[in-house]
C-alpha positions in Angstrom: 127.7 -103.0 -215.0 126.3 -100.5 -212.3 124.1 -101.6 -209.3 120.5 -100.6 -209.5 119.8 -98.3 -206.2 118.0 -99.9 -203.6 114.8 -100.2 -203.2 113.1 -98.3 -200.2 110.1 -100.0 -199.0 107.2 -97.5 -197.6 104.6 -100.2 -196.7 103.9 -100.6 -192.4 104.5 -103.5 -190.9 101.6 -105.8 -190.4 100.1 -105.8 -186.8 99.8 -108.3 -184.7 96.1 -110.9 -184.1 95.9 -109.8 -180.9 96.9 -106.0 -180.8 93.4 -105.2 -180.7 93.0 -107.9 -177.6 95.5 -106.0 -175.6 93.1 -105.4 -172.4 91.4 -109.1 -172.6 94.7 -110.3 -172.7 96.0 -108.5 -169.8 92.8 -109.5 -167.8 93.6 -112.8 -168.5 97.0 -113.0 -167.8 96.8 -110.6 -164.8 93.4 -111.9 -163.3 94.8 -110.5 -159.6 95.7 -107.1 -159.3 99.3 -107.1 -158.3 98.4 -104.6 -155.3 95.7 -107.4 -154.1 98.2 -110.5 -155.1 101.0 -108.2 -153.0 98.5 -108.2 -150.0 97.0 -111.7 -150.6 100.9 -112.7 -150.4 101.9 -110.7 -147.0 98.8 -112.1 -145.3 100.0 -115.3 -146.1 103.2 -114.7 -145.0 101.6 -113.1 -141.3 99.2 -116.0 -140.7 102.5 -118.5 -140.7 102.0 -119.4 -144.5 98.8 -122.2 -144.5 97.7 -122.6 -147.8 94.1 -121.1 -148.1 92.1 -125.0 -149.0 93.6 -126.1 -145.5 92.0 -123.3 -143.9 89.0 -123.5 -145.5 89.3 -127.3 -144.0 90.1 -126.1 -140.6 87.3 -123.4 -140.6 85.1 -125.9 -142.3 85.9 -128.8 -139.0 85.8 -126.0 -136.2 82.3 -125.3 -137.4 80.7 -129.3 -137.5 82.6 -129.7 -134.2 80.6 -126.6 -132.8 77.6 -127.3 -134.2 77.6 -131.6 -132.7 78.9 -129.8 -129.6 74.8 -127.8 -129.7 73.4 -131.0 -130.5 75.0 -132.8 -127.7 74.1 -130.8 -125.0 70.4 -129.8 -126.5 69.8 -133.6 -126.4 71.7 -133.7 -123.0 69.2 -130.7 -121.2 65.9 -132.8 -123.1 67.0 -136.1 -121.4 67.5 -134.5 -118.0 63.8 -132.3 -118.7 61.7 -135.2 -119.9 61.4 -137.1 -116.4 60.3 -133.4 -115.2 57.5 -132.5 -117.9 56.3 -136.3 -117.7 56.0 -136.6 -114.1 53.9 -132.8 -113.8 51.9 -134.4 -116.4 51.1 -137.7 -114.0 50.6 -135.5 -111.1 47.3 -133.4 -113.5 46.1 -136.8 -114.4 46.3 -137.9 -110.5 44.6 -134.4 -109.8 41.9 -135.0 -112.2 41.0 -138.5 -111.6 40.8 -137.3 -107.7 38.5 -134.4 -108.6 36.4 -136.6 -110.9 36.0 -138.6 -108.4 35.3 -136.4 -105.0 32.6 -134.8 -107.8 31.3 -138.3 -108.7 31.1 -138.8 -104.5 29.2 -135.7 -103.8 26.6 -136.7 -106.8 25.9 -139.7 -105.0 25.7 -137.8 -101.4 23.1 -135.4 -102.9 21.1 -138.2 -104.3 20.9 -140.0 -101.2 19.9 -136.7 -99.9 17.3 -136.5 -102.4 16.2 -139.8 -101.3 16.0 -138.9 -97.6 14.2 -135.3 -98.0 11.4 -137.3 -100.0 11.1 -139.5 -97.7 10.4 -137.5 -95.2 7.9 -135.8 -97.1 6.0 -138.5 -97.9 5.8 -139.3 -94.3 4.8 -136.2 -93.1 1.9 -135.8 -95.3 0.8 -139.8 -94.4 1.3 -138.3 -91.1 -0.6 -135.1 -90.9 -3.0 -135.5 -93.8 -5.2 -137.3 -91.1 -7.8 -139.3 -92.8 -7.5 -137.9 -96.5 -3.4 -138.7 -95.8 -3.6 -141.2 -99.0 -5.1 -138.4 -100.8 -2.8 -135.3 -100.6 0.2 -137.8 -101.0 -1.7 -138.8 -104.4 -2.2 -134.8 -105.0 1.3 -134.3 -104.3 2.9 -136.7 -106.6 4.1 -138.1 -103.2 3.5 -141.7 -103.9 3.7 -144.4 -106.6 0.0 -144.6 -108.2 -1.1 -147.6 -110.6 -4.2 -148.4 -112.1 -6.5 -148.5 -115.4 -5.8 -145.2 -117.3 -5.1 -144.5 -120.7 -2.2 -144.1 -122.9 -1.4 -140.8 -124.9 1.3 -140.9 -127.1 1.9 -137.2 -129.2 5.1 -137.0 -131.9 6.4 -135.0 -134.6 5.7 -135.3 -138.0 7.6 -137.8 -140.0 10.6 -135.4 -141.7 10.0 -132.3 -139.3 13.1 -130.3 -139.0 13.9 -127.8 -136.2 12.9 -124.6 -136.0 10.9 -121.6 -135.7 8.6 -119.6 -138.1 5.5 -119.9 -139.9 1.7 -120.0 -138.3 3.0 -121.3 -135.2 4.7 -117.9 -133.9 1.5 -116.1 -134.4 -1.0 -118.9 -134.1 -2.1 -121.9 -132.4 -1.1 -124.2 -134.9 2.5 -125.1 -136.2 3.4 -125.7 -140.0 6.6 -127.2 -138.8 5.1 -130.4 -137.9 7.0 -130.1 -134.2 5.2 -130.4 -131.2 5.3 -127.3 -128.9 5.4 -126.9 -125.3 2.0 -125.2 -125.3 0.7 -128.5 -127.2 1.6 -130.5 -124.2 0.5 -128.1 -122.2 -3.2 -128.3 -123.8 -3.0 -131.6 -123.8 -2.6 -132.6 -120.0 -4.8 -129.6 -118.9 -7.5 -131.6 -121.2 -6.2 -134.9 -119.4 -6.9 -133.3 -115.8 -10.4 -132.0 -116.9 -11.8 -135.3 -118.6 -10.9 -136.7 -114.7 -7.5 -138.1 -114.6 -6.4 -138.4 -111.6 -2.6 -138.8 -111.6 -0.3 -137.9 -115.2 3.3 -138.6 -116.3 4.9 -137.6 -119.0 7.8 -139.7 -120.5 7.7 -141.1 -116.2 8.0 -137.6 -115.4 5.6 -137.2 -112.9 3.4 -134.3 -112.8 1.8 -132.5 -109.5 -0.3 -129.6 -109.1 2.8 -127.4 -109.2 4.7 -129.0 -112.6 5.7 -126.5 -115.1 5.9 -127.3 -119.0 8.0 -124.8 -120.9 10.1 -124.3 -123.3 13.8 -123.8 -124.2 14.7 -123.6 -127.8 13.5 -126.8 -129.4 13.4 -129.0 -126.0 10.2 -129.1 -123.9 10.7 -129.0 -120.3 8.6 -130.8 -117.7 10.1 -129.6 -114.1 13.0 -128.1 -115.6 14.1 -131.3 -117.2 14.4 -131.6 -121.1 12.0 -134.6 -123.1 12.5 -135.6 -126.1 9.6 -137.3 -128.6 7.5 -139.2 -128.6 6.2 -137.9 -126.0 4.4 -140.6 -124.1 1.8 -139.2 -121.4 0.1 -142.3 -118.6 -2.7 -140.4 -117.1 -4.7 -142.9 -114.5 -8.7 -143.2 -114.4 -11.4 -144.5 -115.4 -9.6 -145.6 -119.0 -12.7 -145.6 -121.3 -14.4 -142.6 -119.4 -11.3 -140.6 -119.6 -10.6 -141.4 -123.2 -14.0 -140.6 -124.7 -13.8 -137.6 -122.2 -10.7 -136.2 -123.9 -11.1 -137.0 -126.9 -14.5 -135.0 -127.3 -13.0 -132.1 -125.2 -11.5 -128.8 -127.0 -8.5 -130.3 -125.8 -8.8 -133.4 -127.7 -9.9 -131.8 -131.1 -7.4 -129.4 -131.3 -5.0 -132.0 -131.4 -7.3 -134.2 -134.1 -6.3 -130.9 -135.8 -2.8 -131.2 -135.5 -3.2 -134.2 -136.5 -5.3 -133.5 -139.3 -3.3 -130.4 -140.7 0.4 -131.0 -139.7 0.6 -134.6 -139.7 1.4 -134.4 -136.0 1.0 -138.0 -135.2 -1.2 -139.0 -132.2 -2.7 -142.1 -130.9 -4.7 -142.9 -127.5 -5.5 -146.3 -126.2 -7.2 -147.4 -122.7 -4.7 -149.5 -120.5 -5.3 -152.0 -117.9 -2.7 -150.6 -115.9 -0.9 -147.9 -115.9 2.1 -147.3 -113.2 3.9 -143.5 -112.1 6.2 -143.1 -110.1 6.7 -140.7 -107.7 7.8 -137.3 -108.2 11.1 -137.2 -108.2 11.1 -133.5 -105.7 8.6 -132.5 -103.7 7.0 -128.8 -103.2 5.1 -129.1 -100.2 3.0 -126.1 -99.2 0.5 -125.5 -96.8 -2.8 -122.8 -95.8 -2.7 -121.3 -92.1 -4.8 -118.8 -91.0 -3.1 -115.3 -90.1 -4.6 -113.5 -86.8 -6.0 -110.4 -86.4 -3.3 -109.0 -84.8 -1.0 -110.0 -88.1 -3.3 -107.7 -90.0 -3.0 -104.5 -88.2 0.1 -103.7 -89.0 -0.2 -103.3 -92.8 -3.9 -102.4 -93.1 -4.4 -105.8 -94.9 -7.4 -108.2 -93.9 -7.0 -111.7 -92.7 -6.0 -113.8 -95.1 -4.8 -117.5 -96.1 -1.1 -118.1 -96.6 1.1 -120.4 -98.2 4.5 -121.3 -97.0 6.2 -124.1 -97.5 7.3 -126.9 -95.2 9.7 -130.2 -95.3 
């Protein structure tokens, strides 16, 4: 019985899963390039053949040794610097306190000075005012005066607040409810017309040369700042000089202070009233110039002032 031919099969092999994969496999399996992997390997091989995690090891303990090495000696330099910066420090403390206290030494020196010059001022008036002696001292402000007088107190309004503006740059009267220098100023003028003989305000004795200004908010009496109430002893005949003022222009234009801007005021006659002395002394007196003085400058004879110690 014949053989049936054979059968010749046309159909392609099947491909393989991964034939498509080829490249992702080959990264995978060849993750180093072998002209990298050759180097990586003779590198190895030069440097004596350490594996690479015990030099990262070595690297890693060169560096902590270095950087406790920094620390060491920048802890090293601030102990040795600190006895430096602390004693510079004690010697400015020494030099201040020293300072402070020369300063504190010459205050004292020039208030014993003080002392001494007014002294000697009230001496030499006691001594060459003759027989009205007692009475240019009391003109002065040379002496301590006490006696019946009266008692002037003058304060702000209740809730004034600092500060310019209103009526008061333009006018006599203020809508700020602060008492102004020129107030004060008004008021003892009115005191030394109505007959008061000597006047202090807040125990700042005033003389025949005192000044009452301004500066900002502060009154100044003799250059030195008051603050309200302002409390003014004027000596006299007490119920004289308070009915005096009182009916004076003086004395109703601060009724209308009182009356408009709540300024608060209040006068009462006192037994006795004590001032001190002025605390410096300006001390001038009137000599008649010659005829020949006058010659050179065409000027007349004339009274001058000068001052004297």
């Amino acid at each position: 019985m014949p053989q049936p031919p054979p059968i010749r099969s046309t159909d392609t092999p099947r491909p393989r899963p991964d034939a498509s994969m080829s490249l992702l496999t080959n990264v995978m399996d060849h993750s180093l390039d072998e002209g990298y992997a050759e180097a990586a390997a003779r590198r190895d091989a030069e440097e004596g053949g350490l594996p690479r995690t015990l030099r990262a090891k070595l690297g890693l303990a060169a560096g902590l040794v270095l950087a406790a090495t920094v620390v060491t000696v920048g802890a090293a330099q601030a102990r040795i610097s600190a006895p430096v910066v602390a004693k510079e420090r004690q010697e400015l403390i020494d030099r201040i306190d020293a300072e402070t206290s020369s300063a504190d030494a010459m205050e004292r020196t020039v208030d014993k000075l003080r002392v001494d010059v007014g002294n000697r001022q009230r001496a030499a008036l006691r001594e060459h005012g003759g027989d009205q002696g007692e009475l240019v001292a009391l003109l002065a402000g040379a002496t301590e005066v006490r006696g019946p007088g009266v008692k002037l107190v003058v304060d702000d309004a209740k809730g004034s607040e600092s500060g310019g503006g209103g009526p008061r740059e333009s006018s006599d009267f203020s809508d700020t409810g602060r008492v102004r220098d020129r107030d004060m100023q008004r008021v003892v003028n009115g005191l030394w017309e109505s007959g008061a003989e000597a006047i202090a305000i807040n125990g700042q004795r005033l003389t025949a040369l005192s000044a009452i200004r301004a500066a900002g908010d502060a009154i100044l009496v003799d250059n030195r700042p008051l603050v309200p109430p302002y409390t003014v002893l004027a000596v006299g005949d007490a119920k004289k000089l308070s009915i005096t003022f009182q009916d004076s222009a003086d004395g109703q234009y601060l009724h209308a202070l009182q009356e408009s801007f709540d300024i608060r005021t209040g006068i009462a006659d006192q037994g006795e009233v004590r001032l001190p002395p002025a605390p410096s002394l300006i001390v001038r007196t009137a000599e008649p110039r010659t005829a020949d003085a006058g010659k050179g400058d065409g000027q007349d004879a004339a009274d001058t002032g000068k001052g004297t110690s």
